[in-house]
N, C-alpha and C positions, 0 to 999 in steps of 0.2 A: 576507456571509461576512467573518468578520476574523479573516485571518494570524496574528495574535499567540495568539487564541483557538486557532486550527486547529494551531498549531505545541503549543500547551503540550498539547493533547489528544492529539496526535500524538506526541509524548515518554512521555504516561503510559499509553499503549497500547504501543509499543516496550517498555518496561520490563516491561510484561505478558507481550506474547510472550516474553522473557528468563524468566521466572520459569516460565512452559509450558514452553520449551526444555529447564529445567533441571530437570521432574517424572523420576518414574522411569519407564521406559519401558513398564514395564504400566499404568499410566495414561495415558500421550499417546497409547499405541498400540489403545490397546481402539479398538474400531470399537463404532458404532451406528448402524443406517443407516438405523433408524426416524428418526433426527436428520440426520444427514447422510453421504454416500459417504464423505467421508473423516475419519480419524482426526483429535485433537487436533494432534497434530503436522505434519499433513499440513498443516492450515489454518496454523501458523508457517510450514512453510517456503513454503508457494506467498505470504502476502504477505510473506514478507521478501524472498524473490527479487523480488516486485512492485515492494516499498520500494526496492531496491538500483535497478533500475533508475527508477524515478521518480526519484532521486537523479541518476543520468548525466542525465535530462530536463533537470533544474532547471539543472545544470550550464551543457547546451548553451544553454537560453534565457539563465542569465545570460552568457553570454559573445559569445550575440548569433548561434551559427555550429555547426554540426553536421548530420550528413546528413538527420534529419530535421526541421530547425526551420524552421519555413515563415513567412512576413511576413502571412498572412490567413488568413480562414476563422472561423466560428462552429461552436460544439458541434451535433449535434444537437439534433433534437428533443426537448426533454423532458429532457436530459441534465442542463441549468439545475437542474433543482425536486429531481433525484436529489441534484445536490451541494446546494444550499440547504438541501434536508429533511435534510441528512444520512443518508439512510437509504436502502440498496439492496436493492431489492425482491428476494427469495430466491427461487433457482431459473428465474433468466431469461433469465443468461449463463452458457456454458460459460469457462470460462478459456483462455487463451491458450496454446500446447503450452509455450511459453519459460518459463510461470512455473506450472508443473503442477509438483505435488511428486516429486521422483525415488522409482523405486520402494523403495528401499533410502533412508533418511535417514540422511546422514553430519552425526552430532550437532557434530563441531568443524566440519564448513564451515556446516553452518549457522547458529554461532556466529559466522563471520566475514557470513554475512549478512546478520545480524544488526549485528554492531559497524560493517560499514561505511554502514547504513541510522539508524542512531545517531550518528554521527561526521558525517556528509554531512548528517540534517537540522539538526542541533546549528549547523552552522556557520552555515547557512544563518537558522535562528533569530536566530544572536544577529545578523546584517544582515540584518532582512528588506526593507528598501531594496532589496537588491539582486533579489530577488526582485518586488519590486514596479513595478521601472525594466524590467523585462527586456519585451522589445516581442513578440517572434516565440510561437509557437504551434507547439503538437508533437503531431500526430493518437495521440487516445487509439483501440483498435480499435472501440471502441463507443461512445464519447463524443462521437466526433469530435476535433477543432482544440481543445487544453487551453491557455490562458495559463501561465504559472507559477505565479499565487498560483491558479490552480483544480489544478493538479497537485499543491499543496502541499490543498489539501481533498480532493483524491480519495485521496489516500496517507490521509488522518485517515481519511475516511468509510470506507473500502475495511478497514483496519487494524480498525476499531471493528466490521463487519463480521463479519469472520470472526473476531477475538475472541468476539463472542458465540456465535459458533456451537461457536468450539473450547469455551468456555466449559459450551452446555450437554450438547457431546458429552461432557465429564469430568465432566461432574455426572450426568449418564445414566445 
């Protein structure tokens, strides 16, 4: 895995969902569920809420301290080869209720979901020292025990993810 990679792909996905964000909303809203239950827009806002909070993650590990930053522990099983390959196998995880798209999508908060998942990994980019120094470990629900340069690949892979998917629900 290397951070510099994962950040720059990570940036040109964010920028993605910004440009979905910003479709008209007969296209992000059409459904096809021959492709997937939820709409284009559904997949922006469930991983921009995902972003935003992997973002408070990265936080707490670089600062060493937060309620769920733990000093041990390994990812699951198998979790490794998901972040490595970059690719997560479709249709195997339900989402977590906290980053489910709300029923009704309010296009300016999800703008700020947005900007603050843009701002937070931005910063984080340009030191990624700080991210690489940081010791503690923050349990993904499925992953298990994430480092912070793996929270920084799971936000990429995760991101890259459900772009394709909003991707071929608009092209559908």
């Amino acid at each position: 895995m290397d951070l510099a990679a994962d950040f720059a792909e990570l940036e040109r996905g964010l920028a993605r969902l910004r440009v979905i964000a910003g479709l008209q909303a007969e296209r992000t809203e059409a459904r096809r569920p021959e492709i997937s239950g939820w709409c284009a827009l559904e997949h922006v806002a469930h991983v921009s809420l995902a972003n935003e909070l992997i973002v408070r993650n990265l936080e707490s590990l670089v600062a060493g301290a937060g309620l769920l930053v733990q000093s041990g522990g390994e990812p699951v099983p198998g979790a490794l080869e998901i972040l490595e390959s970059g690719v997560i196998p479709r249709g195997r995880a339900q989402s977590p209720r906290m980053v489910r798209p709300p029923a009704r999508i309010d296009r300016a908060l999800l703008a700020e979901w947005l900007a603050t998942a843009e701002t937070g990994f931005a910063s984080f980019a340009a030191q990624p020292e700080r991210i690489a120094a940081a010791s503690g470990r923050i349990p993904h629900q499925l992953l298990g025990p994430l480092s912070a340069p793996q929270w920084v690949r799971f936000a990429m892979v995760h991101t890259r993810h459900h772009l394709a998917i909003a991707d071929a629900v608009l092209a559908g």
